[in-house]
N, C-alpha and C positions, 0 to 999 in steps of 0.2 A: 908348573908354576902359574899361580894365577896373578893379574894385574891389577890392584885395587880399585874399586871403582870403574873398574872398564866389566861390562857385563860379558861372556863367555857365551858363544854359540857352538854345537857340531860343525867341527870341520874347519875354525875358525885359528886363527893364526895367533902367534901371541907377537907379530910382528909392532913395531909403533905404527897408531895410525897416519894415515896421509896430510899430508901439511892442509890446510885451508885452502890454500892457493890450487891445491887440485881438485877441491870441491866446487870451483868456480864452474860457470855457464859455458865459457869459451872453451874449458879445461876439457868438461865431460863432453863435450858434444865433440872437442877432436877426437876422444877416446871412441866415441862411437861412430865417427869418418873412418876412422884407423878398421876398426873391428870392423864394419862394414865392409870396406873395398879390400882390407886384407882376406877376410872369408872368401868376396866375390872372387878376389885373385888365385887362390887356393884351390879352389872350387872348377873352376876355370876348365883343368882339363877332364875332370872326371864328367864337367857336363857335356861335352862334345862327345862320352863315350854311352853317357845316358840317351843323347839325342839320338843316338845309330839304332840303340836296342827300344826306342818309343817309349823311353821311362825319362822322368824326372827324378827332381831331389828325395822327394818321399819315398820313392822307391830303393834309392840310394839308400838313404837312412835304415831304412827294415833290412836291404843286405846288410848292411854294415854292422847291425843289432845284433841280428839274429846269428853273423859268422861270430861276434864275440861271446857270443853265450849260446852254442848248439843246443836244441833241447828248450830252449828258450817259450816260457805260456803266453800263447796270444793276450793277454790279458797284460802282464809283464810290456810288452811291446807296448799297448797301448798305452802305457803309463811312460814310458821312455819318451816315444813319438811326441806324444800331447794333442794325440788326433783325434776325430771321433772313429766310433767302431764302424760306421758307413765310410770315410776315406779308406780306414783302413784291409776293408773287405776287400774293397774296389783297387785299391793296391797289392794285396797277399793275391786276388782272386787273379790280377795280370800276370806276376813272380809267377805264382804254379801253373797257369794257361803255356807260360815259356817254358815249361819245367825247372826251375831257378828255386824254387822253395817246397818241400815238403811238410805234412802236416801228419799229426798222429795221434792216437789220443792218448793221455797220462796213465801212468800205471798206478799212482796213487789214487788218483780222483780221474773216471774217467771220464768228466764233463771238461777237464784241461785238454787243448789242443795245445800242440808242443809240435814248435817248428825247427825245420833244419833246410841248412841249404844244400841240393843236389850237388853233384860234382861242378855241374857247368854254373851252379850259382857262387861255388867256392870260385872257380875262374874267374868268373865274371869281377868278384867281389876285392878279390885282389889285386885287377888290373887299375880298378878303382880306387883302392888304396895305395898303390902305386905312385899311382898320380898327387894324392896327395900327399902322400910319405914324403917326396921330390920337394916340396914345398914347404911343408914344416921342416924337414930337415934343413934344408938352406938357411929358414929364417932363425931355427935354434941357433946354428953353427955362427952365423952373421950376431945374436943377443948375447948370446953368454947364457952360463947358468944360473947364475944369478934375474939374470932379466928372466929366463923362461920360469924359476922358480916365483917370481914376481908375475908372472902374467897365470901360471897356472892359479895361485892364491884369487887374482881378479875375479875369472871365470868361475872360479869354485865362489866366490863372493854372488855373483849373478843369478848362482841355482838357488832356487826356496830351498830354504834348513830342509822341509819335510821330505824333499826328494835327493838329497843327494848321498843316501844311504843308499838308495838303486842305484844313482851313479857311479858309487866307490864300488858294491857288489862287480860291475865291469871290470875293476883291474882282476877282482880274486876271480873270475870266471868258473 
């Protein structure tokens, strides 16, 4: 069903838009306190598990990428990331020094590298998720479905249209 005069985006909701009152200056900017310290809160323990293994967030991210989509084209990665291809060297080039990531080349096209993660980066990778499983699951359980289906709309509102056909690709893995 379409909403007359409302224009229609990919991905987009046929929900009523937001009152005024929540496009206000005060409005957006708690939204983005909230998203901020609740990310940092989130986040929290899987970085104390980064700091042990001499990795950061980026690093996180590429497990995280790469466990959802085995097989995964460096190329693809960089497009998820939004890094350049020098971080992301310098990132893939630490993962494999640990042994945490392996690389291969495509059987299609064999100028694709297609990565995976070793055993010990599947470990790694879910200890990590773990972590933060613990924490979105609380804060679901504490909103409702309701509110989580409202806060996923948000999020999916924040992705450029053009990429969040790579995004959605993630659930079909």
């Amino acid at each position: 069903m379409t909403v007359p005069n409302r224009p229609q985006r990919p991905g987009a909701s046929l929900a009523t838009p937001a009152s005024p009152l929540y496009l206000r200056e005060d409005e957006i900017r708690r939204g983005i306190e909230l998203l901020y310290f609740g990310y940092t809160a989130m986040v929290r323990g899987a970085d104390t598990i980064l700091a042990r293994e001499g990795f950061g967030r980026a690093h996180h991210r590429a497990l995280y990428f790469i466990a959802r989509r085995p097989g995964l084209p460096v190329g693809e990665l960089l497009r998820l990331l939004g890094i350049t291809k020098q971080s992301l060297g310098r990132v893939l080039g630490e993962l494999q020094d640990k042994a945490l990531v392996e690389q291969s080349i495509g059987t299609a096209d064999r100028r694709q590298r297609l990565l995976r993660l070793t055993d010990a980066g599947r470990e790694l990778e879910s200890a990590l998720f773990t972590e933060l499983e613990a924490s979105m699951a609380a804060a679901y359980g504490e909103a409702g479905q309701s509110a989580v289906t409202g806060f996923w709309s948000v999020l999916i509102g924040l992705i450029k249209p053009e990429d969040r056909a790579l995004v959605e690709s993630l659930r079909q893995g």
